[in-house]
C-alpha positions as a Markdown table, in Angstrom:
| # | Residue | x | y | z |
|---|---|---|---|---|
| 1 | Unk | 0.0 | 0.0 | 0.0 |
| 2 | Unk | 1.7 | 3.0 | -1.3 |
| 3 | Unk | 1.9 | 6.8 | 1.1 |
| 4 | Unk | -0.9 | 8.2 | -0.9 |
| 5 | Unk | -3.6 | 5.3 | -0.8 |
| 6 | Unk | -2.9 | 5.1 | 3.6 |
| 7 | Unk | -3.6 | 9.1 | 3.7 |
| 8 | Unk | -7.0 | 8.0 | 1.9 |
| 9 | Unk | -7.7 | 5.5 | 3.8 |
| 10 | Unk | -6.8 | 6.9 | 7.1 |
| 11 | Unk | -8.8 | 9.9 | 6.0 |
| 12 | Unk | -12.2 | 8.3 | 5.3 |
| 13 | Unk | -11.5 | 6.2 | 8.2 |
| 14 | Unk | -11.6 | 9.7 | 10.1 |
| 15 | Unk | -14.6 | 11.1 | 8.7 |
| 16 | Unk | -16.3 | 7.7 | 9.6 |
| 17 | Unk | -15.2 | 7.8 | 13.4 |
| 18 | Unk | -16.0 | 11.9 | 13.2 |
| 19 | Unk | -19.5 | 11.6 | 11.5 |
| 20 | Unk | -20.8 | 8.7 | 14.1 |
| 21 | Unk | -19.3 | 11.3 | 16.9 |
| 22 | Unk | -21.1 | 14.2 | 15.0 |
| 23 | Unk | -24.5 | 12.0 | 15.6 |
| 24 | Unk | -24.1 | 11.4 | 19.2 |
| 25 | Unk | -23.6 | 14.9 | 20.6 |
| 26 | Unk | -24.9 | 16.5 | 22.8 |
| 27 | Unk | -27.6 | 19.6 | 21.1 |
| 28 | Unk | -27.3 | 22.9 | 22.6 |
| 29 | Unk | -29.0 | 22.8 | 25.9 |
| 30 | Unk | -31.7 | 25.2 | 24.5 |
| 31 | Unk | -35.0 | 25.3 | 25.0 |
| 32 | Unk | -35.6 | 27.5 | 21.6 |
| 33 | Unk | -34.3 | 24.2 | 20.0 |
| 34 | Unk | -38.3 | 22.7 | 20.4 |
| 35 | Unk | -39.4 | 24.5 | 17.3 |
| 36 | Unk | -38.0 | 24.1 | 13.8 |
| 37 | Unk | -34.9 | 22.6 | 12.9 |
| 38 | Unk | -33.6 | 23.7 | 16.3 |
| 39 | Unk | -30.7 | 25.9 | 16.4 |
| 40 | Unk | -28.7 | 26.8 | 13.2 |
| 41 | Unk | -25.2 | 26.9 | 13.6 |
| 42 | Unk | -22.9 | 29.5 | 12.3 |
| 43 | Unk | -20.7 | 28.2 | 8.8 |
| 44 | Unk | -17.9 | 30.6 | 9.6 |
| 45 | Unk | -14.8 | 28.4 | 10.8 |
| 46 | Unk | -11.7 | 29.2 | 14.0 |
| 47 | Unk | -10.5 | 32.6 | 13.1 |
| 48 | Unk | -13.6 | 34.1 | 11.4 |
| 49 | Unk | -15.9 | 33.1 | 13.9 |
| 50 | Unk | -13.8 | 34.9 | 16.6 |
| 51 | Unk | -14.2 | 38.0 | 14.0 |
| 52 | Unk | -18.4 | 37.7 | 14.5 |
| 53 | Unk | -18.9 | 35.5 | 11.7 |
| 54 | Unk | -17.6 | 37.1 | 8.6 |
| 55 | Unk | -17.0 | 34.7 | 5.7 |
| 56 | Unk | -18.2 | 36.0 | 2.3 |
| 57 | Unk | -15.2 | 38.5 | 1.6 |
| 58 | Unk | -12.5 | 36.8 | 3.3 |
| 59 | Unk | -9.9 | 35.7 | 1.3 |
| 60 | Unk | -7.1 | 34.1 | 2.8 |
| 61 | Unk | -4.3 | 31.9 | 1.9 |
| 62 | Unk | -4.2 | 30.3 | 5.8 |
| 63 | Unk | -7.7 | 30.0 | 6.2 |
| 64 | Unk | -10.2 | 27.6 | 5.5 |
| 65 | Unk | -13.4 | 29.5 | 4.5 |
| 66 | Unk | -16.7 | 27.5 | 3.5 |
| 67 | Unk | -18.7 | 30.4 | 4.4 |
| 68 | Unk | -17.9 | 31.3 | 0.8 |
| 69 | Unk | -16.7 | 28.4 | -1.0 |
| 70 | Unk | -15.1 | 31.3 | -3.8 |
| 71 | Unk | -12.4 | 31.6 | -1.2 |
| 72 | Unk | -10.8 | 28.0 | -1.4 |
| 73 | Unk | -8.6 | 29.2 | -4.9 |
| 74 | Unk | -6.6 | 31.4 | -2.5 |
| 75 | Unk | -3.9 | 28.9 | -2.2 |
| 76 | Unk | -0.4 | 28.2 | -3.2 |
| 77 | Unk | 0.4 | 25.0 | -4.5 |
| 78 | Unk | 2.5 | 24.0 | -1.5 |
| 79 | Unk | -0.5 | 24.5 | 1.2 |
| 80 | Unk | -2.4 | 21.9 | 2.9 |
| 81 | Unk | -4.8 | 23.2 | 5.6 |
| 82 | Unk | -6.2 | 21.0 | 8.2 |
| 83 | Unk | -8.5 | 23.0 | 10.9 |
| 84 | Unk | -10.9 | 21.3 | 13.6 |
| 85 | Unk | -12.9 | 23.0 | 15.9 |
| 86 | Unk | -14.0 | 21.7 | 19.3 |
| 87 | Unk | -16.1 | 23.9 | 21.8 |
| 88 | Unk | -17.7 | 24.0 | 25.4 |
| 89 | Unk | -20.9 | 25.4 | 26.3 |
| 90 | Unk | -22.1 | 27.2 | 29.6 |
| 91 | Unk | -25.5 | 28.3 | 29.8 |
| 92 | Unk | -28.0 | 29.3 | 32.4 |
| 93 | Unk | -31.9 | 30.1 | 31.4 |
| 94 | Unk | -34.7 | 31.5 | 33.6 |
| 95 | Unk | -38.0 | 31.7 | 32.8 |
| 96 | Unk | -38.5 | 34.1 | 36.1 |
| 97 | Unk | -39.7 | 31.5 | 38.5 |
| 98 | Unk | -36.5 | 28.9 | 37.8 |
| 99 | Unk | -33.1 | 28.7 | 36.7 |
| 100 | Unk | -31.2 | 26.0 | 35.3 |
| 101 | Unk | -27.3 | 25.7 | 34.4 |
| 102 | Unk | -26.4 | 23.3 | 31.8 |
| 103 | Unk | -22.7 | 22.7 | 30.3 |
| 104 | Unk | -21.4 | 20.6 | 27.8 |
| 105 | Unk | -18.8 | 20.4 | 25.1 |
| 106 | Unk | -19.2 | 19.5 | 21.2 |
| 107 | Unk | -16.7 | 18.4 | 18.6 |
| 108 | Unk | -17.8 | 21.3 | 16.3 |
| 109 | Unk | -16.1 | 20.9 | 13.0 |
| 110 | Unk | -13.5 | 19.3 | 10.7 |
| 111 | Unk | -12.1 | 21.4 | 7.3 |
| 112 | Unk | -9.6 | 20.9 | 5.2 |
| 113 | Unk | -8.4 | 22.7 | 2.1 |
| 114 | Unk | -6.0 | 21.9 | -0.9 |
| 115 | Unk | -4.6 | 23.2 | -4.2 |
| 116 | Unk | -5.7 | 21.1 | -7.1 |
| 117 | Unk | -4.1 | 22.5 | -10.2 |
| 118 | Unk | -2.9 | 26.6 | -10.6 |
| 119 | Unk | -5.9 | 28.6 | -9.8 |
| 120 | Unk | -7.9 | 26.0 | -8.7 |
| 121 | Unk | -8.9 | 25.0 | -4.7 |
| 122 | Unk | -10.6 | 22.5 | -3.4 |
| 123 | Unk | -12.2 | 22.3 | 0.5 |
| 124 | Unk | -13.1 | 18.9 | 2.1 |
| 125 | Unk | -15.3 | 18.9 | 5.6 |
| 126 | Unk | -17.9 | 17.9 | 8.4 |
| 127 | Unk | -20.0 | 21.1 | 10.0 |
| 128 | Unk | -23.1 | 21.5 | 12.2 |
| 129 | Unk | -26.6 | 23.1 | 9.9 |
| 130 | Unk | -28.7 | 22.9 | 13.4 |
| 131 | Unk | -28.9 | 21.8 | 16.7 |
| 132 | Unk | -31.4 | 20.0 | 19.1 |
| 133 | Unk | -30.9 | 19.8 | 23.1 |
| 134 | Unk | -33.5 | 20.2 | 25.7 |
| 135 | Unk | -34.3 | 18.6 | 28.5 |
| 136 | Unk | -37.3 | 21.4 | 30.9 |
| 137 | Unk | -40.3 | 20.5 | 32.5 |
| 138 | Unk | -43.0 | 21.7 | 34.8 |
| 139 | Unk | -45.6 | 20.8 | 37.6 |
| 140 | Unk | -49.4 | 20.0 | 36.9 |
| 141 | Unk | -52.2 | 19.4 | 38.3 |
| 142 | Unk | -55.1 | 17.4 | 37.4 |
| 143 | Unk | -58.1 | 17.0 | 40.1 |
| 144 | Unk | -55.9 | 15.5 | 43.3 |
| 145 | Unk | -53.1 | 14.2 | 41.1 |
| 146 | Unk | -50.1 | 16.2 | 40.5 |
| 147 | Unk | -47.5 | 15.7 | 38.3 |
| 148 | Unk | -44.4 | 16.4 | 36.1 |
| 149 | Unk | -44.5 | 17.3 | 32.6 |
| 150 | Unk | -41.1 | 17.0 | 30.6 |
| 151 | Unk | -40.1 | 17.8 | 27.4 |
| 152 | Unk | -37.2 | 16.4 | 25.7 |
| 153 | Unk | -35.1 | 17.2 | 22.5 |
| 154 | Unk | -32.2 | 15.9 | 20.6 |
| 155 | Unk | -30.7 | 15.9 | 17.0 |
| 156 | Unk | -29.9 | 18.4 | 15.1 |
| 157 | Unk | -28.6 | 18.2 | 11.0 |
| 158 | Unk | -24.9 | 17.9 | 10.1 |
| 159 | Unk | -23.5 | 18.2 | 6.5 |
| 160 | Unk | -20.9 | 17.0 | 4.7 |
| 161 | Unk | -19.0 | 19.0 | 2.2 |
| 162 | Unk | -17.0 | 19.2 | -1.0 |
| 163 | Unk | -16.2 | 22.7 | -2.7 |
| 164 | Unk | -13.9 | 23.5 | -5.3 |
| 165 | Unk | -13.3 | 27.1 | -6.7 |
| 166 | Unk | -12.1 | 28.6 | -9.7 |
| 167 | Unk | -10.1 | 32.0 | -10.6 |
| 168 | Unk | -10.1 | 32.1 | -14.1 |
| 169 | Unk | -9.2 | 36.1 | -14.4 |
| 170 | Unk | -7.0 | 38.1 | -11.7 |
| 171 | Unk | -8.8 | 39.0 | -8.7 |
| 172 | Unk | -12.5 | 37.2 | -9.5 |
| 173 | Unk | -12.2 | 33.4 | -8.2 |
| 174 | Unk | -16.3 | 31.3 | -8.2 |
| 175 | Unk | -16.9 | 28.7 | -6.2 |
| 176 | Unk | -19.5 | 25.6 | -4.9 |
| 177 | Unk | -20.3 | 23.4 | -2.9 |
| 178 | Unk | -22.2 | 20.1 | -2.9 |
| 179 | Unk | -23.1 | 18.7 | 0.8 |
| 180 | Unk | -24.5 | 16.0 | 2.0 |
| 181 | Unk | -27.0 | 16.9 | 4.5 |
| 182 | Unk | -28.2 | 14.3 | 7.3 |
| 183 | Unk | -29.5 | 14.0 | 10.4 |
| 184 | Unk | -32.0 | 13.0 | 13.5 |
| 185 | Unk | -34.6 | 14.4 | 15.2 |
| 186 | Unk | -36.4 | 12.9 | 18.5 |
| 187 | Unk | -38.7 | 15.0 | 20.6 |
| 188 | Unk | -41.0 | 13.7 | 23.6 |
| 189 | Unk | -43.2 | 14.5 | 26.6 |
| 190 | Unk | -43.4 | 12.7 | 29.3 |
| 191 | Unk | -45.9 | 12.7 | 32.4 |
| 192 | Unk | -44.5 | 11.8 | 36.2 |
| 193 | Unk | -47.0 | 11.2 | 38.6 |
| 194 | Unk | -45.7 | 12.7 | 41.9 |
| 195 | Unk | -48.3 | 11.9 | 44.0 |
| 196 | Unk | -50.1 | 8.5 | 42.9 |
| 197 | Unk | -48.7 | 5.2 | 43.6 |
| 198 | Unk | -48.2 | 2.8 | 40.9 |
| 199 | Unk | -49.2 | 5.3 | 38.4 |
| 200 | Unk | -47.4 | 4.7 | 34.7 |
| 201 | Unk | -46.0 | 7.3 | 33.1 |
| 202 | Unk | -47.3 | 8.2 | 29.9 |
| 203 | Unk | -44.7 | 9.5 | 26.9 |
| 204 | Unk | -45.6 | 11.1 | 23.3 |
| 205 | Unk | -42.8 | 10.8 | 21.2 |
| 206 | Unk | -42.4 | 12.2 | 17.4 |
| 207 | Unk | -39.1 | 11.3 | 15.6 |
| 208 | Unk | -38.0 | 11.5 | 12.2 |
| 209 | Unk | -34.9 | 12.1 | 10.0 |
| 210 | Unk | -33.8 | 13.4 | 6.7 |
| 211 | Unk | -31.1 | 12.8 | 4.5 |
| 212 | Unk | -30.6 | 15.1 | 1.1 |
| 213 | Unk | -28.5 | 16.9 | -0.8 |
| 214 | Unk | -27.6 | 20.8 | -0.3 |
| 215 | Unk | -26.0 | 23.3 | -2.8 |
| 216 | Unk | -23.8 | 26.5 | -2.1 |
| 217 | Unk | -22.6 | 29.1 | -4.6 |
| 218 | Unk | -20.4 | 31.9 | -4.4 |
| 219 | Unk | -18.5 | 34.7 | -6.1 |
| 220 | Unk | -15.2 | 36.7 | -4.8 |
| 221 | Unk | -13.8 | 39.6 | -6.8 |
| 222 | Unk | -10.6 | 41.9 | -5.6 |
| 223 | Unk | -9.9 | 45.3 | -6.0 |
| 224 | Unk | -6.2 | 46.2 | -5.2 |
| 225 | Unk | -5.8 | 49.4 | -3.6 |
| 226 | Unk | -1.8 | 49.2 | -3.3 |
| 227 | Unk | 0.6 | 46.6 | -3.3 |
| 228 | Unk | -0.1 | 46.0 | 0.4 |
| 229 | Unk | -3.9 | 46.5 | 0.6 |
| 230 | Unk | -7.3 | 45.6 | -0.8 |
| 231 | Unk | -11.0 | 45.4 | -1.0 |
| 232 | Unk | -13.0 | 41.9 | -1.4 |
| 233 | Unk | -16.0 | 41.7 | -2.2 |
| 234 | Unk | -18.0 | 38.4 | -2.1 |
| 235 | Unk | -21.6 | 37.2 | -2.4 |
| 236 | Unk | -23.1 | 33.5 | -2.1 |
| 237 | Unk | -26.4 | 31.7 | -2.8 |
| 238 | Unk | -28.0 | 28.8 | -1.7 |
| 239 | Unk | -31.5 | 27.6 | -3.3 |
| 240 | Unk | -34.1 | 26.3 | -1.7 |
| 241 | Unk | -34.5 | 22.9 | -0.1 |
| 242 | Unk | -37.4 | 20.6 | -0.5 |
| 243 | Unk | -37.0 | 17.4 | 1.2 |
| 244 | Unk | -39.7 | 14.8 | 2.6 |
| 245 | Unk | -39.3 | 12.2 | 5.6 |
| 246 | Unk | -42.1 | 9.9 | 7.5 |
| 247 | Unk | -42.4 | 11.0 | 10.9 |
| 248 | Unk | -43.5 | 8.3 | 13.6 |
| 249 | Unk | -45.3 | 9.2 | 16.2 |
| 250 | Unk | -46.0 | 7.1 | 19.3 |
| 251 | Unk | -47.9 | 7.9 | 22.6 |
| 252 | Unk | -46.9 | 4.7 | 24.8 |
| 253 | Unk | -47.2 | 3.9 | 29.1 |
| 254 | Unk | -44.5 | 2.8 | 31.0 |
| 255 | Unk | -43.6 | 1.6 | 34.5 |
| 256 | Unk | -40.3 | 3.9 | 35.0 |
| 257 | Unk | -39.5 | 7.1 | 32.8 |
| 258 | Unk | -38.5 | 5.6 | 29.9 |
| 259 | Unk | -35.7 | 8.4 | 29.6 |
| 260 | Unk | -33.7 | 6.9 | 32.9 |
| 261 | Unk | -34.5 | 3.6 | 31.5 |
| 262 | Unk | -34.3 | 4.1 | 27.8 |
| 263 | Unk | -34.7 | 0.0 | 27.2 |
| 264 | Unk | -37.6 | -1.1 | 29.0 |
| 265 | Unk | -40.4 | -2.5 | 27.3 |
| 266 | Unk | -44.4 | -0.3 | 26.9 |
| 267 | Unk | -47.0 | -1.4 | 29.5 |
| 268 | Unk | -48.9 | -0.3 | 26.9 |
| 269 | Unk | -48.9 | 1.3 | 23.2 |
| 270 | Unk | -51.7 | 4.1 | 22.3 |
| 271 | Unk | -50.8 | 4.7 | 19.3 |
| 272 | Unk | -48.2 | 3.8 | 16.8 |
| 273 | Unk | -48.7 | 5.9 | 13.2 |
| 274 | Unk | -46.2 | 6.0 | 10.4 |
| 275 | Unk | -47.0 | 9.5 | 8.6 |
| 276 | Unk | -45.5 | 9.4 | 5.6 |
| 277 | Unk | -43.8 | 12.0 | 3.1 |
| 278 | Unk | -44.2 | 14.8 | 5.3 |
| 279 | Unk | -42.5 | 17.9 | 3.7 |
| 280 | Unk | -39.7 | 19.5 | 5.5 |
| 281 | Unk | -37.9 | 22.5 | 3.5 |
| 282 | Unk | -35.2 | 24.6 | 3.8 |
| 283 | Unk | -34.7 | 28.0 | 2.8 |
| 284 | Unk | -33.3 | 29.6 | 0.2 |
| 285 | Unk | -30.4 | 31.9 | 1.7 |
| 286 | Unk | -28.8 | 35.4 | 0.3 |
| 287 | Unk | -25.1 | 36.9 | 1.6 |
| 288 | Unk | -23.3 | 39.9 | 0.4 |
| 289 | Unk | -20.2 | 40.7 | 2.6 |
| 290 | Unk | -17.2 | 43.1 | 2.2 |
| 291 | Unk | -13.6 | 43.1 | 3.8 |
| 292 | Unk | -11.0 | 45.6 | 3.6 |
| 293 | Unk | -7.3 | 43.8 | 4.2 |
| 294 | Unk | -3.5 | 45.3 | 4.5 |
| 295 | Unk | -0.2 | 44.2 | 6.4 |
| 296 | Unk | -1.7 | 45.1 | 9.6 |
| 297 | Unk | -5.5 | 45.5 | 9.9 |
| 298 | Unk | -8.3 | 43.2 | 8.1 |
| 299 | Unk | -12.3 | 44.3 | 9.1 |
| 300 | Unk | -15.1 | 43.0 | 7.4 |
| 301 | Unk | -19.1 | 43.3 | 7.3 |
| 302 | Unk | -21.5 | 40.8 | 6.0 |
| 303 | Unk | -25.2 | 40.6 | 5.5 |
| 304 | Unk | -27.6 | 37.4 | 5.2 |
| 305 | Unk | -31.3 | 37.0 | 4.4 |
| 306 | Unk | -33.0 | 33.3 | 4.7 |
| 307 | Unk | -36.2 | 33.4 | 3.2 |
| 308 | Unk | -38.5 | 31.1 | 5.8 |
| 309 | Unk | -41.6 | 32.9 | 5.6 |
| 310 | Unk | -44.2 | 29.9 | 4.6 |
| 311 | Unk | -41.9 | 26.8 | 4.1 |
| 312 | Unk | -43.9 | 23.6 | 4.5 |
| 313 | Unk | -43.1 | 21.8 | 7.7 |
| 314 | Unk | -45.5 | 19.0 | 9.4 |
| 315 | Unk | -48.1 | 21.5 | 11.8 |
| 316 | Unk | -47.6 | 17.6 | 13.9 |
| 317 | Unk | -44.5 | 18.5 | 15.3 |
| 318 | Unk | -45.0 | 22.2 | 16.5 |
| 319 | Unk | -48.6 | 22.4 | 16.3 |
| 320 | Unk | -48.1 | 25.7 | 14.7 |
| 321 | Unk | -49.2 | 26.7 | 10.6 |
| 322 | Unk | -46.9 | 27.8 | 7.7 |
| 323 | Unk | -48.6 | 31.9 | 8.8 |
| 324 | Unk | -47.4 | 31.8 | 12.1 |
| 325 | Unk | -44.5 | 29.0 | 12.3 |
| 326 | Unk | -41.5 | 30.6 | 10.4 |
| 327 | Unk | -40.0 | 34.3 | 10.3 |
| 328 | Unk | -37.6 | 35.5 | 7.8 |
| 329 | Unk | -34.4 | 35.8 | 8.9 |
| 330 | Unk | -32.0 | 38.7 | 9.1 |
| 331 | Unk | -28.5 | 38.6 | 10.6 |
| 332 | Unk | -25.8 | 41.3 | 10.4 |
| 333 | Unk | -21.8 | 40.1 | 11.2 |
| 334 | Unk | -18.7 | 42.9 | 11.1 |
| 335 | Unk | -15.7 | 42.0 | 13.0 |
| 336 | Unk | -11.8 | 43.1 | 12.7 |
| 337 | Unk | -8.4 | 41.3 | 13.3 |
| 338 | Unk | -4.8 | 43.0 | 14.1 |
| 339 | Unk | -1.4 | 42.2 | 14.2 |
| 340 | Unk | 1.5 | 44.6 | 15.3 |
| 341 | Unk | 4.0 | 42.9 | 12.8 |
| 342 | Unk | 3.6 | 40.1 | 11.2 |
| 343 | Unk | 7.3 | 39.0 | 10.0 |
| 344 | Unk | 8.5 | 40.0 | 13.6 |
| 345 | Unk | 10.7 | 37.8 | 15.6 |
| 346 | Unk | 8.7 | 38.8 | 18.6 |
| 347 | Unk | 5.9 | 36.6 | 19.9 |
| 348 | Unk | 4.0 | 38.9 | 20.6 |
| 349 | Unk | 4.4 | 41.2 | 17.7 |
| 350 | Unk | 2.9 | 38.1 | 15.8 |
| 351 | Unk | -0.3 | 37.6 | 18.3 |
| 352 | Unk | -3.5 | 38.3 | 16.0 |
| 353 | Unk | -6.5 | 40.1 | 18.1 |
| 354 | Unk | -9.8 | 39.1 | 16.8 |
| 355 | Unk | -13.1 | 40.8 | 18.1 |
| 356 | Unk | -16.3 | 41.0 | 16.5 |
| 357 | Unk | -20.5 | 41.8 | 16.6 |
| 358 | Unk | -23.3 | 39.7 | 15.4 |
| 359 | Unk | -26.7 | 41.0 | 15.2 |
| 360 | Unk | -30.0 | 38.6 | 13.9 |
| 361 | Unk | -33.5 | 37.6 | 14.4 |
| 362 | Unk | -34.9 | 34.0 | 15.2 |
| 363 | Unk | -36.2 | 32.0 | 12.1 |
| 364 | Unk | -38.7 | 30.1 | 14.2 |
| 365 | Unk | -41.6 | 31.3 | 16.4 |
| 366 | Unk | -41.8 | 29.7 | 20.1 |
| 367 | Unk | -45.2 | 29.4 | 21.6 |
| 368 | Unk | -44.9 | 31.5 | 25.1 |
| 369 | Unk | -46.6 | 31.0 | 28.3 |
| 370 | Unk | -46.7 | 32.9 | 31.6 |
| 371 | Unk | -44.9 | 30.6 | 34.3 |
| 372 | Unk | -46.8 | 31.7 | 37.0 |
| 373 | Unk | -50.7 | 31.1 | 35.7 |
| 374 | Unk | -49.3 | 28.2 | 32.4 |
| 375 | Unk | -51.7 | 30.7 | 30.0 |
| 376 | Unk | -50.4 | 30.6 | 26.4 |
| 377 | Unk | -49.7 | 34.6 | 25.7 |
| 378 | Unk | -48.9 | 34.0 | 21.9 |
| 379 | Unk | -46.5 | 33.0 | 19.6 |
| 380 | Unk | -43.8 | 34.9 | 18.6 |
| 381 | Unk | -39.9 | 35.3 | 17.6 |
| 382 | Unk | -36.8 | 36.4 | 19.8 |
| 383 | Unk | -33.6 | 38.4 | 18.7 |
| 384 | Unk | -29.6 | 37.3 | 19.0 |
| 385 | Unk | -27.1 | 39.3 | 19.9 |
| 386 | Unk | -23.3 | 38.2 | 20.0 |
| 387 | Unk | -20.0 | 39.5 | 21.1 |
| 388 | Unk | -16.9 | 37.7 | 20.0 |
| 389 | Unk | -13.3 | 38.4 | 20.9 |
| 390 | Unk | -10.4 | 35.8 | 20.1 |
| 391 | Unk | -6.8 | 35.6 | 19.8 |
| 392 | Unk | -4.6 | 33.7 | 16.8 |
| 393 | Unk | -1.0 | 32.3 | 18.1 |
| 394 | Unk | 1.7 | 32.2 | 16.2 |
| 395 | Unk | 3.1 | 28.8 | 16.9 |
């Protein structure tokens, strides 16, 4: 087996072992992660994301940049990039009566980018689309039995990539990608008696998954200001989604909660319904972004629309209808990086300071209720608002 046919092999064998650890993490501890696809995950990669997200006008030859896929021709012929991301998580939610912590830790990505032939990149990977992780719950009452309700959540979608771009003039490079998109979905509510003996405990359960194929375009043109600085500007596209999936739904009793003890057997089965072909789309999504680069200094701004507004989704899962279920979404990214000097001998000349704003509203709609009296008061969306600061070593 010759040196080229092992780094095959010991790279699919990597994806495999990466991809079955992609489907077994854990979501995002969030309960906004009960409506839609759950959360979406940012494509920006290491460096960019420390900048607030910007991707569609960077353009760099160290940097591995499927935000725009245009970016991947920025490579000399003797550069191999390899970049993985792993992350952890605190967060603590209140809805004014509780409070709960959660932490964990994701393996978050895996890129990697190569020449192929002059002008010409290519861009290999694993990345998040969404994420699904809840586990909250309440106390009921029903005549003079009280109990728990809890919801649960996991899954999320995952994609894998392969881009290759183009710069067939000076200073304009094009670009796609082809991904593989795939992933699971399981939500559930469970009831706990708290106060009646040998009571069951009932659990609805919906799961389904989906498995298609997802395209991205994009476009990066230069304009040189001096031999040291420049302008990029870069735009991407990505059509609209439609993908379909049976959803199985179960209502089932049980002796313990069957989320302690996950392999027990039903005491008894309510209902056990294959829908079939259910339509879940994605949207179509628009970015336009603009960095300004020299020796020193690099900021950039981007802007993204996702047009959700009425996307079919099954009303079984939320409850909610294409007018009230989905929200266009907006997000705004600008974020800068500087380096004192970076052909210095000094460390810390060399030390890249990254800091960045993200600004966006929620795609979904969450159905909200007052804690204190459990009265629905509506449906409606939420905004995001990010601060990002990071730091690149020059090791």
């Amino acid at each position: 087996m010759n040196i080229t046919t092992k780094r095959h092999l010991s790279l699919l064998v990597f994806f495999t072992v990466t991809t079955a650890i992609f489907a077994q993490q854990v979501g995002s501890n969030s309960p906004y992660g009960r409506y839609g696809y759950g959360l979406l995950s940012n494509q920006s990669l290491g460096a960019s994301e420390a900048m607030g997200g910007i991707s569609y006008g960077l353009r760099r030859s160290q940097q591995v940049n499927p935000g725009n896929p245009a970016s991947y021709s920025k490579l000399d012929s003797l550069t191999f990039i390899f970049d993985l991301g792993v992350s952890g998580h605190y967060a603590s939610y209140s809805d004014g009566l509780n409070k709960q912590n959660f932490y964990n830790g994701n393996l978050d990505y895996i890129a990697i980018q190569f020449p192929v032939l002059s002008k010409v990149g290519a861009s290999i990977g694993l990345l998040p689309y969404s994420k699904v992780g809840y586990n909250y719950g309440q106390t009921r009452s029903l005549s003079d039995i009280v109990y728990e309700e809890v919801f649960r959540g996991t899954g999320g979608l995952s994609q894998i990539y392969a881009g290759i771009a183009y710069e067939p003039i000076p200073y304009f490079s094009v670009g796609a990608n082809v991904s593989y998109l795939f992933g699971n979905f399981s939500y559930s509510s469970v009831s706990v008696p708290r106060t009646a003996t040998g009571a069951t405990i009932g659990e609805e359960k919906k799961k389904y998954s989906i498995r298609d194929l997802k395209y991205d375009f994009g476009a990066q043109v230069t304009f040189p200001v001096d031999k040291t600085s420049s302008f990029t500007l870069g735009a991407v596209f990505s059509p609209k989604l439609a993908s379909k999936s049976d959803v199985y739904a179960t209502e089932m009793m049980f002796l313990s909660d069957p989320y302690t003890n996950p392999y027990q057997n039903p005491s008894e089965v309510l209902r056990d319904d294959t829908l079939s072909s259910q339509q879940f789309h994605l949207p179509a999504t628009y970015g336009l972004g603009v960095t300004y680069s020299n020796t020193n200094l690099l900021v950039g701004l981007d802007g993204t629309f996702q047009q959700w507004n009425g996307l079919d989704y099954p009303e079984v899962l939320d409850g909610l209808t294409p007018v009230n279920r989905f929200n266009n979404a907006y997000r705004i990214n600008a974020g800068a990086e500087y380096v004192v000097d970076p052909y210095s001998r000094d460390f810390f000349s060399r030390v890249r300071l990254r800091a960045g704003i993200s600004y966006g509203n929620s795609y979904a709609n969450v159905s909200v209720y007052n804690p204190s009296t459990n009265q629905s008061v509506g449906v409606g969306g939420f905004k995001e608002y990010g601060i990002n600061f990071g730091l690149g070593l020059p090791f």
